[in-house]
N, C-alpha and C positions, 0 to 999 in steps of 0.2 A: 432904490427903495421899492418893494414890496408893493404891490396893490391890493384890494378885492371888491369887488362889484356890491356895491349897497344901493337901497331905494331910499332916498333923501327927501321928504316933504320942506319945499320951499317956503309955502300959503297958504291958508289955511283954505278948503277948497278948490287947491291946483293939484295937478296929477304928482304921482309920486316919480323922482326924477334918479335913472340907471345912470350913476356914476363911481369912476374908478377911486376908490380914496386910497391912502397909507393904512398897510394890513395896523393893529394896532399891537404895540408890547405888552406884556404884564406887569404890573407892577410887582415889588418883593410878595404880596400874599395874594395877590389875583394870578387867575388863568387865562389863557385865550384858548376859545373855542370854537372849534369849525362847526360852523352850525348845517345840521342834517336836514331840520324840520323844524318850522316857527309854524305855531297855530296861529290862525286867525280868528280873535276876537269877532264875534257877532256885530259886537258894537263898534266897529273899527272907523265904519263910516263915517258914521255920526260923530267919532275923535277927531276925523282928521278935514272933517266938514262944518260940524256947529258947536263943537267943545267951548270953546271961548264966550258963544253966547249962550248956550247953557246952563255949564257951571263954570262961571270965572274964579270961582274959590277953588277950582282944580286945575293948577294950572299946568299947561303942555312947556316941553320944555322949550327953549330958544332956537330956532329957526335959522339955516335947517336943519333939521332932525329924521334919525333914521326908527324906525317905530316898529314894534314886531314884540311882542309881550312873552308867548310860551317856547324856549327855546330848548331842542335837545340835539345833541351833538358829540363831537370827539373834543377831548383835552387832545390839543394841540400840542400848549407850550407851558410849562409851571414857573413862576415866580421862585424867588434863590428865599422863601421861609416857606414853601406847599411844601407838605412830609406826607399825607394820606392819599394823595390823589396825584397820580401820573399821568406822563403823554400815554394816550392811547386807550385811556378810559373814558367809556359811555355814559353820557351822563345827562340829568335833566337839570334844567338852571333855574333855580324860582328867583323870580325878578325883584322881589319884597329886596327893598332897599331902606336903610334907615343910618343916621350920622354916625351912630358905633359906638358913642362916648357917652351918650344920657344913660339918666334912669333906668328908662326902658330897656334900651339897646344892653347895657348890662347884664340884664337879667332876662337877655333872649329874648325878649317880647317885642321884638321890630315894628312889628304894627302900631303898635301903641308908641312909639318915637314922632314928636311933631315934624320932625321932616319925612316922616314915612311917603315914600316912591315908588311907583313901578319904573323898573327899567322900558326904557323903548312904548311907554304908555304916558302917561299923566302923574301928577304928586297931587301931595294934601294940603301942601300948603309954603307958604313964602321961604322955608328951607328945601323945598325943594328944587330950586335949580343947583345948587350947590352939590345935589345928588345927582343930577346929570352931568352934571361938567365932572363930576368923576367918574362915571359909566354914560356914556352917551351913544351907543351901540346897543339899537335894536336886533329884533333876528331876522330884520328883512335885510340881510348881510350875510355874505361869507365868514364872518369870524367877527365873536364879542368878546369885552373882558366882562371876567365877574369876580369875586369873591369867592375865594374857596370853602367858605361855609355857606353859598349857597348853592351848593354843588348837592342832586342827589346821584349816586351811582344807579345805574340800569342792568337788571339781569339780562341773560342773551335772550330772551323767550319775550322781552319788550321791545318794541320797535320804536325807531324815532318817534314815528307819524301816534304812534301812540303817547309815549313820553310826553307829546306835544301838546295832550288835553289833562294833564296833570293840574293845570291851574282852575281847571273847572272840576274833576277831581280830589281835591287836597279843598278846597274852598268847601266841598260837599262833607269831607270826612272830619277836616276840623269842624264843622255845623251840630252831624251827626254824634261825636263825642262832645260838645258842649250838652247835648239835647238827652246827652245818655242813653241814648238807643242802642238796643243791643240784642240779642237772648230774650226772650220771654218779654219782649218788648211791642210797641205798634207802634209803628209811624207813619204818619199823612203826608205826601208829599204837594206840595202845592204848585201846578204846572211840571209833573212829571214829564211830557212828553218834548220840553225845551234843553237847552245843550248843559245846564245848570241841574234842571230836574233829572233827567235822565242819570247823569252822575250820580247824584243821590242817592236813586234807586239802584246802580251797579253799586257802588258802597255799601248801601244797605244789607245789598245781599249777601258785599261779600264779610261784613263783620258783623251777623248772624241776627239780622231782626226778624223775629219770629213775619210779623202780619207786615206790610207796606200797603199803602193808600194810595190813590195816586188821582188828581185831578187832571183833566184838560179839556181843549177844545174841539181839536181833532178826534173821532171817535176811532177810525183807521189805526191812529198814531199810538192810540191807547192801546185798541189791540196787539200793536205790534209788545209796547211794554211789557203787558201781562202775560203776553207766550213767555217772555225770560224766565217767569215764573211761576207758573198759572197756579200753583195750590199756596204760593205766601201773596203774591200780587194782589189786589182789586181794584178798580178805576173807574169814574165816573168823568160822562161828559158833562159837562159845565150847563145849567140849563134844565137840566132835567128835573133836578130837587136842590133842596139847599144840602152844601157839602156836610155843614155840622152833622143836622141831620142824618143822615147816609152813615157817614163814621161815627156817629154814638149807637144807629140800631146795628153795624157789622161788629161793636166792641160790645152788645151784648150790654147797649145802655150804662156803659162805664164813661167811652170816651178812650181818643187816640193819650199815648203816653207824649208823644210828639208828634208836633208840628215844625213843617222846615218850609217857608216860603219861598220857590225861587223865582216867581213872576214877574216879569220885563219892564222896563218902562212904561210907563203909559197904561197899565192896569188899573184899576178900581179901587184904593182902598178895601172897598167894602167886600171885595173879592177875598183880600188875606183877612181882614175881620172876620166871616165864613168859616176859612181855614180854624183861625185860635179857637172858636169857638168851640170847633170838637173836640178841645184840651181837654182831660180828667184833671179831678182833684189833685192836685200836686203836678201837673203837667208842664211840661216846655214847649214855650214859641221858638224858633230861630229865624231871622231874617238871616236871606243871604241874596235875596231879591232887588228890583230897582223902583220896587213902590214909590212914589214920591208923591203921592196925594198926603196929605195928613189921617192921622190914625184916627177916630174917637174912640177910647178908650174908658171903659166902667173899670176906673179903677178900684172900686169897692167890690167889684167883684173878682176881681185881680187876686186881690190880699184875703176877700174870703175863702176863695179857692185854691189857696198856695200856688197861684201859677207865676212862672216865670218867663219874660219875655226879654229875646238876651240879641243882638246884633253882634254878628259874628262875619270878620273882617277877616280874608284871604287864610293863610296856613304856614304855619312853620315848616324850614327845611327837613326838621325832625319828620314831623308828620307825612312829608314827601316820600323821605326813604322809609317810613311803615307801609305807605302805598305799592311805591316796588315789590316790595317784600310779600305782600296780600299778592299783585301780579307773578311774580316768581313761581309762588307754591300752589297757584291756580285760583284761589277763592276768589280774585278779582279779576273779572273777566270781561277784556275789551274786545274780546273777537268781533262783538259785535257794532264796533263804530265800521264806518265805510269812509274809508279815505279819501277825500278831493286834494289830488296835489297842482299848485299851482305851481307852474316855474317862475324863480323873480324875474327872470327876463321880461316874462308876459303879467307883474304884479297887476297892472292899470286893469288891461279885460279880465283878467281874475276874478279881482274885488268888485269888478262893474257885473260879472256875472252871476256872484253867490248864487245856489237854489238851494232857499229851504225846506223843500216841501216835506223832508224825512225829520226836521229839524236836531231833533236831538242824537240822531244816529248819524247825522252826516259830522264829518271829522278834516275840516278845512284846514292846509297846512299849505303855508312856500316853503319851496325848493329850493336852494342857491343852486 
């Protein structure tokens, strides 16, 4: 029998553990894929350290577990019903996992399936281990099965290690088409300068928003953002003024058309409350943030102002392969992430080492 080298979490809290398992088969509609490049979630730590007593409503799968979220790689091997997709093609894997037979899953909206799952991450709820026990293969591994529809193909001009931040990516571009931003558009980005916001703003630019906004803390970090674009860009450090403020006098006392929250856990409410505020008349919120303070909310002024505030949950495959497609013919440009590759031999010092100090530029990936 066949081996390949995975990283296994035993405990929640104990190191992740290099052992040889059985490579695995496809089933008739899955693939198996040699994985090139698994991103590392920011938040990886704190999954595989305080998950349980955080959110025990999301639960991690059963123990042990190989864990590894953004995966890209080669089709290996095709199941006897794959017809679109062959050995030997590049490709990115979205992890969005859902039972395949409700409502939702019907009608393409995976997300919206009450067992919706990330592979090799965490589920939403009591159907989700049932979605692990049928993908249980993260991409801290030599080879995963997936689903052929969640296959995106990779132009040659993308690399793994790029491929690899598609889930921060695709989370930013389905945001950004909820929020309508587009052409003759503004939008505020809130904590531009994190690995969520930054996406944002390369999306932004690349499917043509006139004005981008962009908050944060680091003032360094900001300048690095507005060189990407210094006549649609502007940025404020956090601190200075109130953000509303700042974006209704650069909108010319209108107000941004959107606002897109991506700020981390452990923010302020009152931090993304700022943001909405510099909505215009008919404006849009998106949350894609880890706010978990409670909101307050003037909903009278909500409904007087026609605004909309919408929470918007990871990205269709579809939307995945429009992303390639922006990278492809250049408009979306990742040249500018900086790769940290960790090999999984060395996962343990890897993840004990992260540096963020670039935050949203730095571009963290295992190696098999």
């Amino acid at each position: 029998m066949k081996t390949m080298l995975a990283a296994r979490l035993h405990e929640i809290g104990g190191p992740l553990l290099l052992e040889q398992i059985p490579i695995p088969e496809p089933r008739p509609t899955d693939v198996l894929v040699a994985v090139k490049a698994c991103g590392v979630v920011p938040n990886l730590k704190n999954v595989l350290t305080k998950w349980p007593e955080w959110f025990p409503y999301l639960p991690l799968p059963k123990l042990p577990a190989i864990f590894g979220l953004d995966v890209a790689g080669v089709v290996s091997q095709v199941g006897s019903q794959v017809h679109s997709i062959c050995a030997g093609d590049r490709v990115y894997v979205n992890p969005a996992r859902g039972c395949g037979s409700c409502r939702a899953c019907r009608s393409g909206e995976i997300v919206n399936c009450r067992g919706f799952t990330f592979q090799g991450y965490f589920g939403r709820g009591p159907l989700s281990q049932a979605i692990f026990d049928a993908y249980p293969y993260g991409g801290m591994s030599e080879y995963i099965t997936a689903p052929q529809s969640a296959l995106v193909k990779l132009p040659k001009n993308v690399s793994f290690e790029q491929a690899a931040r598609f889930g921060y990516l695709g989370t930013a571009y389905s945001a950004i088409r909820k929020a309508g931003a587009g052409p003759g558009r503004s939008l505020l980005v809130n904590g531009i300068g994190g690995t969520l916001g930054l996406c944002a703003a390369l999306v932004g630019l690349a499917t043509g928003v006139t004005a981008i906004l962009g908050t944060g803390r680091n003032q360094a970090l900001l300048d690095r953002v507005k060189a990407l674009a210094p006549s649609r860009i502007e940025v404020l450090a956090v601190g200075q003024r109130p953000v509303h403020e700042w974006a209704i006098e650069l909108t010319e006392q209108e107000g941004v058309d959107a606002v897109i929250d991506t700020l981390p856990p452990g923010a302020p409410s009152g931090a993304m409350q700022d943001a909405l505020n510099a909505l215009r008349r008919g404006g849009r919120g998106v949350n894609i943030g880890g706010v978990g303070e409670p909101l307050p909310l003037n909903v009278h002024r909500i409904m007087g102002m026609n605004i909309q505030l919408i929470g918007s949950c990871w990205f269709t495959t579809g939307e995945g392969q429009e992303l390639a497609e922006m990278a492809r013919v250049g408009t979306l440009d990742l040249s500018v992430l900086e790769h940290r590759r960790i090999p999984l031999k060395n996962v343990n010092e890897g993840l004990e080492s992260l540096q963020d100090a670039n935050r949203g530029f730095n571009n963290f990936v295992v190696i098999p």
